[in-house]
PDB file of N, CA, C and O in Angstrom:
ATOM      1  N   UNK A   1      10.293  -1.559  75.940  1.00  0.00           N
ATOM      2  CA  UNK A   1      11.552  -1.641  75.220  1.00  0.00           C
ATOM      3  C   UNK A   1      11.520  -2.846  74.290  1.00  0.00           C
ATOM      4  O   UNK A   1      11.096  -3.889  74.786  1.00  0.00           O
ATOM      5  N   UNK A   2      12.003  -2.865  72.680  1.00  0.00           N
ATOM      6  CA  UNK A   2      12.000  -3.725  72.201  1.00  0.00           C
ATOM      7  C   UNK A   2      13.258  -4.659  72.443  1.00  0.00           C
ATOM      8  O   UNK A   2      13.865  -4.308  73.454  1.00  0.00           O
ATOM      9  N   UNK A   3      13.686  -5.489  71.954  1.00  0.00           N
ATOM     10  CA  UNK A   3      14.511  -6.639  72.216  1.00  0.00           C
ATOM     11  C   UNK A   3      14.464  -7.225  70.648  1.00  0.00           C
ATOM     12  O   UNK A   3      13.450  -7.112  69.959  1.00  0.00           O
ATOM     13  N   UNK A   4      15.697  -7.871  70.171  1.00  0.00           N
ATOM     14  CA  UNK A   4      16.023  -8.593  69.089  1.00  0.00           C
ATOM     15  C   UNK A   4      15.002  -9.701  69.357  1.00  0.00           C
ATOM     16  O   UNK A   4      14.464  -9.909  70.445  1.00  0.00           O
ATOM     17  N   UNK A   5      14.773 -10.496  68.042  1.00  0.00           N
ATOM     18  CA  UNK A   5      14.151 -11.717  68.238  1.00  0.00           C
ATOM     19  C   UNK A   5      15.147 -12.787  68.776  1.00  0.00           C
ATOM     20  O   UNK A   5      14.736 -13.934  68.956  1.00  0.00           O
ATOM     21  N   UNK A   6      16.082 -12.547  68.967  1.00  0.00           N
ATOM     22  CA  UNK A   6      17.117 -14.343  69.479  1.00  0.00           C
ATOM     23  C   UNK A   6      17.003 -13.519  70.715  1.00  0.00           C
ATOM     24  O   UNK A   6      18.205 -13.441  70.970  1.00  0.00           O
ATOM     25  N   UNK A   7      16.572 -13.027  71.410  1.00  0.00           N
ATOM     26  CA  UNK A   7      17.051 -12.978  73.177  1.00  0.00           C
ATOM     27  C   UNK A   7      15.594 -13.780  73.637  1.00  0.00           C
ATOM     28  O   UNK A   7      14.523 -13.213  73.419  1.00  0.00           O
ATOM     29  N   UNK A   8      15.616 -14.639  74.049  1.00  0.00           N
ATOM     30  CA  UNK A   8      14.964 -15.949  74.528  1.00  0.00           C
ATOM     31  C   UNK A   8      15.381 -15.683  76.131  1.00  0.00           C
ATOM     32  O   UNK A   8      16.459 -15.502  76.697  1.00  0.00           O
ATOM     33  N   UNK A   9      13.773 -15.759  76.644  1.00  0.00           N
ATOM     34  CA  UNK A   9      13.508 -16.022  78.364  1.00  0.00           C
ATOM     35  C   UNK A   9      12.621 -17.054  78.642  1.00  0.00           C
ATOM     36  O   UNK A   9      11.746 -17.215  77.792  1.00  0.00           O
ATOM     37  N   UNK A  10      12.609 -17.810  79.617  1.00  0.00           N
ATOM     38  CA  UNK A  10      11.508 -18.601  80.507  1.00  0.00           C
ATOM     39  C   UNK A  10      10.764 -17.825  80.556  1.00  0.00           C
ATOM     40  O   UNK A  10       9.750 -18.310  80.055  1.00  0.00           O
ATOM     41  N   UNK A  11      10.545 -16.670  80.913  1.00  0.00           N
ATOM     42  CA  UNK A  11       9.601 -16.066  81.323  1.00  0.00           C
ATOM     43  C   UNK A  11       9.148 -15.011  80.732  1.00  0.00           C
ATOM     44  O   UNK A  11       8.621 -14.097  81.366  1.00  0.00           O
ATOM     45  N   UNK A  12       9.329 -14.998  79.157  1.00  0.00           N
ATOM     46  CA  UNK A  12       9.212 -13.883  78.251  1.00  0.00           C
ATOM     47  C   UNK A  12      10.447 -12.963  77.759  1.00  0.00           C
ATOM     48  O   UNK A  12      11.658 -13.013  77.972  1.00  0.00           O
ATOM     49  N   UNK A  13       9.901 -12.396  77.265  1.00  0.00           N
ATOM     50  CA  UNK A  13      10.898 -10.912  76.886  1.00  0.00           C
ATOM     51  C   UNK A  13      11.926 -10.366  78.385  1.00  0.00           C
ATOM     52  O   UNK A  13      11.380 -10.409  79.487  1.00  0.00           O
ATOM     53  N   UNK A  14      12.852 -10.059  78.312  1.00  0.00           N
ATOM     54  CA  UNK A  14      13.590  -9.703  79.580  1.00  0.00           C
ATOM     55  C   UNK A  14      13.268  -7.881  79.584  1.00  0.00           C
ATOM     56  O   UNK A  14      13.295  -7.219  78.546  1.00  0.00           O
ATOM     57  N   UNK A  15      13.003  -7.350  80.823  1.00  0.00           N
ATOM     58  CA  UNK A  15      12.467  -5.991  80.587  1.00  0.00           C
ATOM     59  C   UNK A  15      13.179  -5.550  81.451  1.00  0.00           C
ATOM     60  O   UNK A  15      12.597  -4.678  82.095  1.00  0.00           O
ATOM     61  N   UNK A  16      14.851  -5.873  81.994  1.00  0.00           N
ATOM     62  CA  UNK A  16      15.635  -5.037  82.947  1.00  0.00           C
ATOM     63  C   UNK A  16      15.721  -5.543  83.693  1.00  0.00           C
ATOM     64  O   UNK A  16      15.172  -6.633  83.856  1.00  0.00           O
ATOM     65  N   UNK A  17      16.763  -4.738  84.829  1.00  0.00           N
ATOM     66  CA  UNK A  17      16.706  -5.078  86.120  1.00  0.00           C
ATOM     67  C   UNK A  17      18.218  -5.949  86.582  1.00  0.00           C
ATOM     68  O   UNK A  17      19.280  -6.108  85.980  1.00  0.00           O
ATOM     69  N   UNK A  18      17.721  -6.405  87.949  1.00  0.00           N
ATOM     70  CA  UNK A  18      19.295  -7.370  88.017  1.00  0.00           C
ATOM     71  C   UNK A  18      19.737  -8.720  86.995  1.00  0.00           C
ATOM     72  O   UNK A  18      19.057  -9.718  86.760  1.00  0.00           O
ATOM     73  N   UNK A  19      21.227  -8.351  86.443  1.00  0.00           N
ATOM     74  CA  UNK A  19      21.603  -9.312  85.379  1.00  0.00           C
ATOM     75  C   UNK A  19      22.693  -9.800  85.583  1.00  0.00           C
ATOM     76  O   UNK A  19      23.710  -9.107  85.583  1.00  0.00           O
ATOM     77  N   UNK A  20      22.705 -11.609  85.883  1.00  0.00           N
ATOM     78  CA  UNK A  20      24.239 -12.165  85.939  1.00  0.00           C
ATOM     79  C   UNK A  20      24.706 -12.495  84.607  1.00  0.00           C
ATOM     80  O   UNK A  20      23.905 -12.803  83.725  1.00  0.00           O
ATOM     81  N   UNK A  21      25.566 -12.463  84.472  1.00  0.00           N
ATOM     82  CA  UNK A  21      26.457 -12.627  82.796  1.00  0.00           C
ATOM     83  C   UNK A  21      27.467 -13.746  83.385  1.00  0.00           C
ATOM     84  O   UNK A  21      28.328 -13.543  84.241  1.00  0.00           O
ATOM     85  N   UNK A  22      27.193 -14.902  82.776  1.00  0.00           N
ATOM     86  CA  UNK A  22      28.215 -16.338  82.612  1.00  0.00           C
ATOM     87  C   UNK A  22      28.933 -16.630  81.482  1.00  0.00           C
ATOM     88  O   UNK A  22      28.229 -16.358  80.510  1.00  0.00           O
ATOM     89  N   UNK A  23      29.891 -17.011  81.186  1.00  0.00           N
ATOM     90  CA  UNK A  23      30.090 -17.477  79.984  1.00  0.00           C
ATOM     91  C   UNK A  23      30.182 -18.811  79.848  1.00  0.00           C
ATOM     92  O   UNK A  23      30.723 -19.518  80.698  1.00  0.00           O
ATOM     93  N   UNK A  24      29.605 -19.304  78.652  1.00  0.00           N
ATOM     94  CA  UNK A  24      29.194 -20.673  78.592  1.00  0.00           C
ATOM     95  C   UNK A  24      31.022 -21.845  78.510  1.00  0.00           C
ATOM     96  O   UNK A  24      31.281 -22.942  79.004  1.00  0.00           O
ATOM     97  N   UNK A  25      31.829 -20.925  77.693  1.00  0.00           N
ATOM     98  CA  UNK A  25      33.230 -22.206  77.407  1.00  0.00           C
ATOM     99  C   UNK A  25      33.824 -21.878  78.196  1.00  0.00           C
ATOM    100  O   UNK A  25      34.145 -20.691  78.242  1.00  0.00           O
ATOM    101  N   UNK A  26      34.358 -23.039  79.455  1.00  0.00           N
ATOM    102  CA  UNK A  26      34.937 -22.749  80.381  1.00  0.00           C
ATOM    103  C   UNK A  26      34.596 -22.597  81.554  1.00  0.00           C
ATOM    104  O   UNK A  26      35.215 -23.066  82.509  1.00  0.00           O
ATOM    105  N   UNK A  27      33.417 -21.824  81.637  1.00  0.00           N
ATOM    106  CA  UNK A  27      32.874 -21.973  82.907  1.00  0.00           C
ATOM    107  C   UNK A  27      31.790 -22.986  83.201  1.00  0.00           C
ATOM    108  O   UNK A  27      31.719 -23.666  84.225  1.00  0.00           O
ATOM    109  N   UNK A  28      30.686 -23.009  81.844  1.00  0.00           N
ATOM    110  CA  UNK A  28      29.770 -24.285  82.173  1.00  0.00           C
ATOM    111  C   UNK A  28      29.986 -25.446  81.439  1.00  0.00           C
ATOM    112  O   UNK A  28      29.773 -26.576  81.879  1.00  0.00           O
ATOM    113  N   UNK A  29      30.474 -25.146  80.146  1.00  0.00           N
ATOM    114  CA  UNK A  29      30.966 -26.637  79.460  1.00  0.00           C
ATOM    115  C   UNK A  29      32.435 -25.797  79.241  1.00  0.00           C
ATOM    116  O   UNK A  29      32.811 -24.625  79.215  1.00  0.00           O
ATOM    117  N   UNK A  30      33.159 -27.485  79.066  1.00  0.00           N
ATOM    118  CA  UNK A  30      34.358 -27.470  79.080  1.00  0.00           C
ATOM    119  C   UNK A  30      35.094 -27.842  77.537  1.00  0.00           C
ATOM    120  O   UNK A  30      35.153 -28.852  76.837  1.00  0.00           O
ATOM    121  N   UNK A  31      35.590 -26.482  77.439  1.00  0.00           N
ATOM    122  CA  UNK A  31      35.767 -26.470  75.687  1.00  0.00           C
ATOM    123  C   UNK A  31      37.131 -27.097  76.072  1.00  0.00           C
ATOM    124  O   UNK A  31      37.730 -26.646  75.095  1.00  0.00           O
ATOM    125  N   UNK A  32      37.773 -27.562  76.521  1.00  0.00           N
ATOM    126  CA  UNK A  32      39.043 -27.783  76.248  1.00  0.00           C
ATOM    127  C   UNK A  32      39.610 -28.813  75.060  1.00  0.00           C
ATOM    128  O   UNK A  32      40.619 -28.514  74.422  1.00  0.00           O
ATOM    129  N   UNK A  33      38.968 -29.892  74.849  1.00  0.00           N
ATOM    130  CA  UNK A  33      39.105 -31.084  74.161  1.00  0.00           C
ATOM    131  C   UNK A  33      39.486 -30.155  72.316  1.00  0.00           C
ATOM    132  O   UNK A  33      40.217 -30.674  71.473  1.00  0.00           O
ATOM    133  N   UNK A  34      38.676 -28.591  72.092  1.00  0.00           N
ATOM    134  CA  UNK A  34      38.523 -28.303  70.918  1.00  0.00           C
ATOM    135  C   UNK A  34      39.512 -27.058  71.003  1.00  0.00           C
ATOM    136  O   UNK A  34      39.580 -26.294  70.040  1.00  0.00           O
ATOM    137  N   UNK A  35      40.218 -26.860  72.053  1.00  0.00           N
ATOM    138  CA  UNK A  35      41.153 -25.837  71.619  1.00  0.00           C
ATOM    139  C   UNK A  35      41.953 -25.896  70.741  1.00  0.00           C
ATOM    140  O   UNK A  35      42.222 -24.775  70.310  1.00  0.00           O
ATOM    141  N   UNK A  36      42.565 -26.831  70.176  1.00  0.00           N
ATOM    142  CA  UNK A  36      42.844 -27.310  68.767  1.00  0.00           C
ATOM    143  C   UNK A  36      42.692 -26.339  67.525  1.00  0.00           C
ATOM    144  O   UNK A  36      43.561 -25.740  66.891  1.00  0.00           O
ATOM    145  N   UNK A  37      41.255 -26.372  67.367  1.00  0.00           N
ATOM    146  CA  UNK A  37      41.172 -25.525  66.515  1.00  0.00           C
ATOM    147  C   UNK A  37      41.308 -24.018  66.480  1.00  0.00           C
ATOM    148  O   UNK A  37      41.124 -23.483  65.387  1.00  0.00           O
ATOM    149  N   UNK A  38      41.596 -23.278  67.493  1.00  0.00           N
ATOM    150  CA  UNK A  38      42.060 -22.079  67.850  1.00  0.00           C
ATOM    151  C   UNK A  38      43.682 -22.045  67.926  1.00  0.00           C
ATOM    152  O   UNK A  38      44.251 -21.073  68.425  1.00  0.00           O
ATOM    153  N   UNK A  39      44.437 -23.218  67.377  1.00  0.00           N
ATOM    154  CA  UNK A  39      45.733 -23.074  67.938  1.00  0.00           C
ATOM    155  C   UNK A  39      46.478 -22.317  66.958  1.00  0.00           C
ATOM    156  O   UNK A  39      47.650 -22.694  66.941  1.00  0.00           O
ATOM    157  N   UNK A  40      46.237 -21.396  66.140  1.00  0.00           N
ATOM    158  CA  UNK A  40      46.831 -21.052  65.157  1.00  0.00           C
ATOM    159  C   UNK A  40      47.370 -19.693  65.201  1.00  0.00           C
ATOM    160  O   UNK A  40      46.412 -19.019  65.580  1.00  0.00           O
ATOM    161  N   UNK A  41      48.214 -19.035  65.052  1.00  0.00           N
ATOM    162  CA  UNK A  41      48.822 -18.079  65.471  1.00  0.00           C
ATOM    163  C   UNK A  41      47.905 -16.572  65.113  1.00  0.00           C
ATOM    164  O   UNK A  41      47.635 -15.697  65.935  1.00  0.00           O
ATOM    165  N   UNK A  42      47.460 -16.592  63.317  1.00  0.00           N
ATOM    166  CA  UNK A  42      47.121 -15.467  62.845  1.00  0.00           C
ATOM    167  C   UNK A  42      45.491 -16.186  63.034  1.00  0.00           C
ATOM    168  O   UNK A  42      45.067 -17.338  62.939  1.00  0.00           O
ATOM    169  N   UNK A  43      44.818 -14.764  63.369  1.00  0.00           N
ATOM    170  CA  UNK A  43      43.030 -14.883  63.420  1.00  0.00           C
ATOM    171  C   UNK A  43      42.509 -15.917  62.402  1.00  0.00           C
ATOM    172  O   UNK A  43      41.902 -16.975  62.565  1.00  0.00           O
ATOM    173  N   UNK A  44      43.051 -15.110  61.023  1.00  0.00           N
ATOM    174  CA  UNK A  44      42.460 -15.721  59.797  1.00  0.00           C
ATOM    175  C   UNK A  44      42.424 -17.576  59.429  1.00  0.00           C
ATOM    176  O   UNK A  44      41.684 -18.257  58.719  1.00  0.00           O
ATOM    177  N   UNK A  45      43.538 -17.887  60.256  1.00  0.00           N
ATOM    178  CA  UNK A  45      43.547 -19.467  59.983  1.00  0.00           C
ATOM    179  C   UNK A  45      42.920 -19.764  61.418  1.00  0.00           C
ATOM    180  O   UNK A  45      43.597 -20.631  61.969  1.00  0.00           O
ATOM    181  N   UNK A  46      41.973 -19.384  62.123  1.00  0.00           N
ATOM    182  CA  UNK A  46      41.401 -19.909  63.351  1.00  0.00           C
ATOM    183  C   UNK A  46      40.464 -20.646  62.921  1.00  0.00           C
ATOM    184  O   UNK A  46      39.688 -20.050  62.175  1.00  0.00           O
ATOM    185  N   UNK A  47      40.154 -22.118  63.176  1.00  0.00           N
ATOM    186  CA  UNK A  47      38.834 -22.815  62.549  1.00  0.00           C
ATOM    187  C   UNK A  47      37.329 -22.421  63.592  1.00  0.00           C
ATOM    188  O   UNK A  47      36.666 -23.016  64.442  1.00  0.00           O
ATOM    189  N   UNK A  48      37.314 -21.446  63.108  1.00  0.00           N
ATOM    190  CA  UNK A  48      35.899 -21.215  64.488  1.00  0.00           C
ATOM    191  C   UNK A  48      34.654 -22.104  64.587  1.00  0.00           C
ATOM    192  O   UNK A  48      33.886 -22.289  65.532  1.00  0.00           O
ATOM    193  N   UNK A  49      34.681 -22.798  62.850  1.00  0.00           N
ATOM    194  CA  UNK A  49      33.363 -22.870  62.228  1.00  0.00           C
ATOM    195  C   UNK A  49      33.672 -24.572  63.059  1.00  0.00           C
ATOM    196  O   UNK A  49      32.716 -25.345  63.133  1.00  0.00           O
ATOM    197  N   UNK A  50      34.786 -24.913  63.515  1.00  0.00           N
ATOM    198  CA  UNK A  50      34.799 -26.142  64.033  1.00  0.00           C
ATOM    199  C   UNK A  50      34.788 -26.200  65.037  1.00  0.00           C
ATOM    200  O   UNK A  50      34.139 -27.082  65.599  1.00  0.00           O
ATOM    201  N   UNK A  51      35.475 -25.320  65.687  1.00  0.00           N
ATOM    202  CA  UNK A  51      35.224 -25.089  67.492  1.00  0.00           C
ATOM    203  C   UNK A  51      33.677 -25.048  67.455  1.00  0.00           C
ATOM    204  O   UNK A  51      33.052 -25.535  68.397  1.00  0.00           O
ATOM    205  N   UNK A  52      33.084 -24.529  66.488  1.00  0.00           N
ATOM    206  CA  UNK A  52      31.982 -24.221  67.892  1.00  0.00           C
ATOM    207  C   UNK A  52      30.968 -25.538  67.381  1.00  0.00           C
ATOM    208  O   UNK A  52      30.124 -25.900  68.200  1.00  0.00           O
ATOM    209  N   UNK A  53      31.032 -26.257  66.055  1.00  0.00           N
ATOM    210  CA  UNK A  53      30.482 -27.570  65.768  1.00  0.00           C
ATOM    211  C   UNK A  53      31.015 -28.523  66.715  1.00  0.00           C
ATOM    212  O   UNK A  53      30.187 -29.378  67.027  1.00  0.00           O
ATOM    213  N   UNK A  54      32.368 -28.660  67.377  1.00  0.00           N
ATOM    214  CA  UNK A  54      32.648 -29.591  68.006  1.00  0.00           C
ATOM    215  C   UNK A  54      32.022 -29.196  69.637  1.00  0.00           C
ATOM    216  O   UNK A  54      32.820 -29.589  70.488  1.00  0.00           O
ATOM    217  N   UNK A  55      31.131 -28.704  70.070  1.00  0.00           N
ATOM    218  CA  UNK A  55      30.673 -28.149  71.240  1.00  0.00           C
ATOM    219  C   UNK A  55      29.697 -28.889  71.544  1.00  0.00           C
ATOM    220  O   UNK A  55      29.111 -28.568  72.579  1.00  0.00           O
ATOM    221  N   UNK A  56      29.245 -29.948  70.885  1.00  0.00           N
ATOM    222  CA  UNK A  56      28.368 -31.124  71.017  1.00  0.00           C
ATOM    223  C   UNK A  56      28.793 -31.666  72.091  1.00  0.00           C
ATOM    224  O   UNK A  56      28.036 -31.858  73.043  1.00  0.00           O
ATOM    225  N   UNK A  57      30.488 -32.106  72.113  1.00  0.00           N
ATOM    226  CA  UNK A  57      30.756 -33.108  72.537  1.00  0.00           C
ATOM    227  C   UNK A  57      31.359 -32.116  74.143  1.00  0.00           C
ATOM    228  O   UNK A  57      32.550 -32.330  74.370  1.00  0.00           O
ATOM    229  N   UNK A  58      31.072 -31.709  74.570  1.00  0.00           N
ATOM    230  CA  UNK A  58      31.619 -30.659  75.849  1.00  0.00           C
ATOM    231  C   UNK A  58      30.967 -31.051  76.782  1.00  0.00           C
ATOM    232  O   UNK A  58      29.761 -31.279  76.683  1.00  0.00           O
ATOM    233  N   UNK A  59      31.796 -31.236  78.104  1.00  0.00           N
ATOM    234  CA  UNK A  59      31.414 -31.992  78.949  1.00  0.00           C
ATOM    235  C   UNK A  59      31.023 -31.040  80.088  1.00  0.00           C
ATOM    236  O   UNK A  59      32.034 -30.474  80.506  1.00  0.00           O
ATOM    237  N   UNK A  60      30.074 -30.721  80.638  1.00  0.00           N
ATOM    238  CA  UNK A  60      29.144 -30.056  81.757  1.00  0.00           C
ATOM    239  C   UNK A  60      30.331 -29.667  82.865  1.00  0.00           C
ATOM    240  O   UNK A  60      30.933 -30.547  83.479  1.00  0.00           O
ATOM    241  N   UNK A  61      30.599 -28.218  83.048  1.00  0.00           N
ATOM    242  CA  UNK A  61      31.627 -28.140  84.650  1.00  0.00           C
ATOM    243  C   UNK A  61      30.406 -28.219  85.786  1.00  0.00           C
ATOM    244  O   UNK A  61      29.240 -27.894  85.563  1.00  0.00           O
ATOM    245  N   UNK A  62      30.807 -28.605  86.758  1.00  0.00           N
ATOM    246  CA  UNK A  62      29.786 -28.545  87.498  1.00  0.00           C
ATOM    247  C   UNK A  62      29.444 -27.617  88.310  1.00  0.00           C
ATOM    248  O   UNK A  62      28.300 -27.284  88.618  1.00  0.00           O
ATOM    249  N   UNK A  63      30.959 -26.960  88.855  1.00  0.00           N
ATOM    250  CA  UNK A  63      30.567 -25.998  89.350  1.00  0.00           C
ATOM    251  C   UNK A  63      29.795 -24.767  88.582  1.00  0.00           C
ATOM    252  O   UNK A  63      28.827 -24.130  88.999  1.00  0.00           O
ATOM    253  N   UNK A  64      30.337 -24.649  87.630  1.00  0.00           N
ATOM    254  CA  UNK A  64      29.741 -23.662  86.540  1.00  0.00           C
ATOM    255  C   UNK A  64      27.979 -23.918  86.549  1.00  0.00           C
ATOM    256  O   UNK A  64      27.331 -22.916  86.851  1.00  0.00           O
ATOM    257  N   UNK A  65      27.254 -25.076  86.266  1.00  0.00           N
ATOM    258  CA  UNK A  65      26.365 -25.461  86.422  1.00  0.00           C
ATOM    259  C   UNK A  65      25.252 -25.160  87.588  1.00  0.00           C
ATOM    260  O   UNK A  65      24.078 -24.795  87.528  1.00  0.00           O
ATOM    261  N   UNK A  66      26.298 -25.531  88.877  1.00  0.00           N
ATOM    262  CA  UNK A  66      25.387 -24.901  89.934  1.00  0.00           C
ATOM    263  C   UNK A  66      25.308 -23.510  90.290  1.00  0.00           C
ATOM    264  O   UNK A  66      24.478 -22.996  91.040  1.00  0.00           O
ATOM    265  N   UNK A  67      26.510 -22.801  89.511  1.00  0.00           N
ATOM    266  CA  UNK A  67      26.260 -21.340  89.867  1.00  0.00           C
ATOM    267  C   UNK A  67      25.481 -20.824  89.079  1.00  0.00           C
ATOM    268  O   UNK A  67      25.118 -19.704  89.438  1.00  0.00           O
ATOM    269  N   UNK A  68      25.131 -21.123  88.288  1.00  0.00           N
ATOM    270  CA  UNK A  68      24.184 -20.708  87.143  1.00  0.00           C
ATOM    271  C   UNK A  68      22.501 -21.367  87.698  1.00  0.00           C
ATOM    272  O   UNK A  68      21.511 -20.637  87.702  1.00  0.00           O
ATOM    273  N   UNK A  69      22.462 -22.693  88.091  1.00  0.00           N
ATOM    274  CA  UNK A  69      21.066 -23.215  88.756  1.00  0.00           C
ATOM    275  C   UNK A  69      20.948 -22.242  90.088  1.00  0.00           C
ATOM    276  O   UNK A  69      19.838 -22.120  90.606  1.00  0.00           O
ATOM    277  N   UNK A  70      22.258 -21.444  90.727  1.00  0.00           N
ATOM    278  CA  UNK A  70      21.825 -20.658  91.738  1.00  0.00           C
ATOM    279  C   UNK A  70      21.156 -19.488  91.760  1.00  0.00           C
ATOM    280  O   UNK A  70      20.660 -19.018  92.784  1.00  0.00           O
ATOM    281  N   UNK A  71      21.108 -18.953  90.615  1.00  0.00           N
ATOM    282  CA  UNK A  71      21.098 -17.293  90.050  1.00  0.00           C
ATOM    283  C   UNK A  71      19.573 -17.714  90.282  1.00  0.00           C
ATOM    284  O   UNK A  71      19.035 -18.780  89.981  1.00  0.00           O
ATOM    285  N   UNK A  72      19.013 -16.572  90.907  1.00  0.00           N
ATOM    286  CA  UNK A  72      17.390 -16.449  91.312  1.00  0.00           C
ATOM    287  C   UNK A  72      16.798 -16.039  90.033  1.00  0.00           C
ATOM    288  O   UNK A  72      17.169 -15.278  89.139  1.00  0.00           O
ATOM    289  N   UNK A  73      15.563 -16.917  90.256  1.00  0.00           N
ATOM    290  CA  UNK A  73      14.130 -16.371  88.732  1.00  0.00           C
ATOM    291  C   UNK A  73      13.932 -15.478  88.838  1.00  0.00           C
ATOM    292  O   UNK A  73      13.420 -14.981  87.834  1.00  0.00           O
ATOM    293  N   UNK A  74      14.178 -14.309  90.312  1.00  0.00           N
ATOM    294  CA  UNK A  74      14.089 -12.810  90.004  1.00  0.00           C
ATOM    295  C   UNK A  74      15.316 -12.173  88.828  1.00  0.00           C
ATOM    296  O   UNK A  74      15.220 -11.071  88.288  1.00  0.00           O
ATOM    297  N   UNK A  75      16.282 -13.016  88.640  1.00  0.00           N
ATOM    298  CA  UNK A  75      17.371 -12.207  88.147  1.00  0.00           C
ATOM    299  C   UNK A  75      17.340 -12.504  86.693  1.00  0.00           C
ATOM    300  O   UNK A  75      16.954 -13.638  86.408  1.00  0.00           O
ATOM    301  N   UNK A  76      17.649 -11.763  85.773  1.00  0.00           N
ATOM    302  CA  UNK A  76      17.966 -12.274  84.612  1.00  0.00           C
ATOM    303  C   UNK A  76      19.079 -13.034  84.235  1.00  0.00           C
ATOM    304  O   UNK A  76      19.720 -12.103  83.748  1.00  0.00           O
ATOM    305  N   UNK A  77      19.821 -14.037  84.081  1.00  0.00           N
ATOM    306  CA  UNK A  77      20.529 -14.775  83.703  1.00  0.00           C
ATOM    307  C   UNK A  77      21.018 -14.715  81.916  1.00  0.00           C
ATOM    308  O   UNK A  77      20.410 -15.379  81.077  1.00  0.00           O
ATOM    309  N   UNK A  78      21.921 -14.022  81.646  1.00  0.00           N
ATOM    310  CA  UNK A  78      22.389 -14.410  80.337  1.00  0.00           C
ATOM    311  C   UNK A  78      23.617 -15.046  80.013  1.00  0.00           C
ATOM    312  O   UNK A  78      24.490 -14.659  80.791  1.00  0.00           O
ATOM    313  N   UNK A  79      24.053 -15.890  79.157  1.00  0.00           N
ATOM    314  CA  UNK A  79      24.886 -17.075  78.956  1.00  0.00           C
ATOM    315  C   UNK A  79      24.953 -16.958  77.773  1.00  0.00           C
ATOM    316  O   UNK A  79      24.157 -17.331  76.910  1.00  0.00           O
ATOM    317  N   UNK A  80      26.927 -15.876  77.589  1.00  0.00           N
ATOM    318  CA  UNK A  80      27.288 -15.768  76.462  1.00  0.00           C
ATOM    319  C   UNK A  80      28.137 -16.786  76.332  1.00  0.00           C
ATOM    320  O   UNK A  80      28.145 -17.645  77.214  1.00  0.00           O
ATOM    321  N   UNK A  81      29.459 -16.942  74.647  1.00  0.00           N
ATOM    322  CA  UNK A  81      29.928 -17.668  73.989  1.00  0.00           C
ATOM    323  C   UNK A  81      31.000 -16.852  73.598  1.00  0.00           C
ATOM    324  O   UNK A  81      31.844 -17.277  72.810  1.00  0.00           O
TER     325      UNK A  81
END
């Protein structure tokens, strides 16, 4: 099976099988400091292009962290946004 070029593994190409799905704001870093720029009522004035530049500064949850260091090298692990 082919795969896009941005899907990135430790261990190569991902070819199936068991898959945990995390999401990265909120559960492993903590976007809160940049909700700011989402505070806007209509889509069109949402600053996305700053939320996600200000994601530098996001501070590690921990629990989020260890549930994600828990997920076995048998499993595939993907970590959306």
């Amino acid at each position: 099976m082919d795969h896009p070029d941005n899907w990135i593994s430790n261990t190569g190409r991902p070819i199936g099988g068991p898959t945990v799905v995390l999401d990265l704001d909120g559960v492993i870093s903590d976007a809160g400091h940049r909700q700011h720029y989402l505070a806007a009522e209509a889509s069109k004035n949402k600053d996305w292009t700053g939320f996600f530049h200000a994601c530098v500064d996001d501070s590690v949850i921990a629990h989020g962290r260890a549930l994600a260091a828990s997920v076995s090298p048998a499993v595939c692990l993907v970590i959306l946004t």
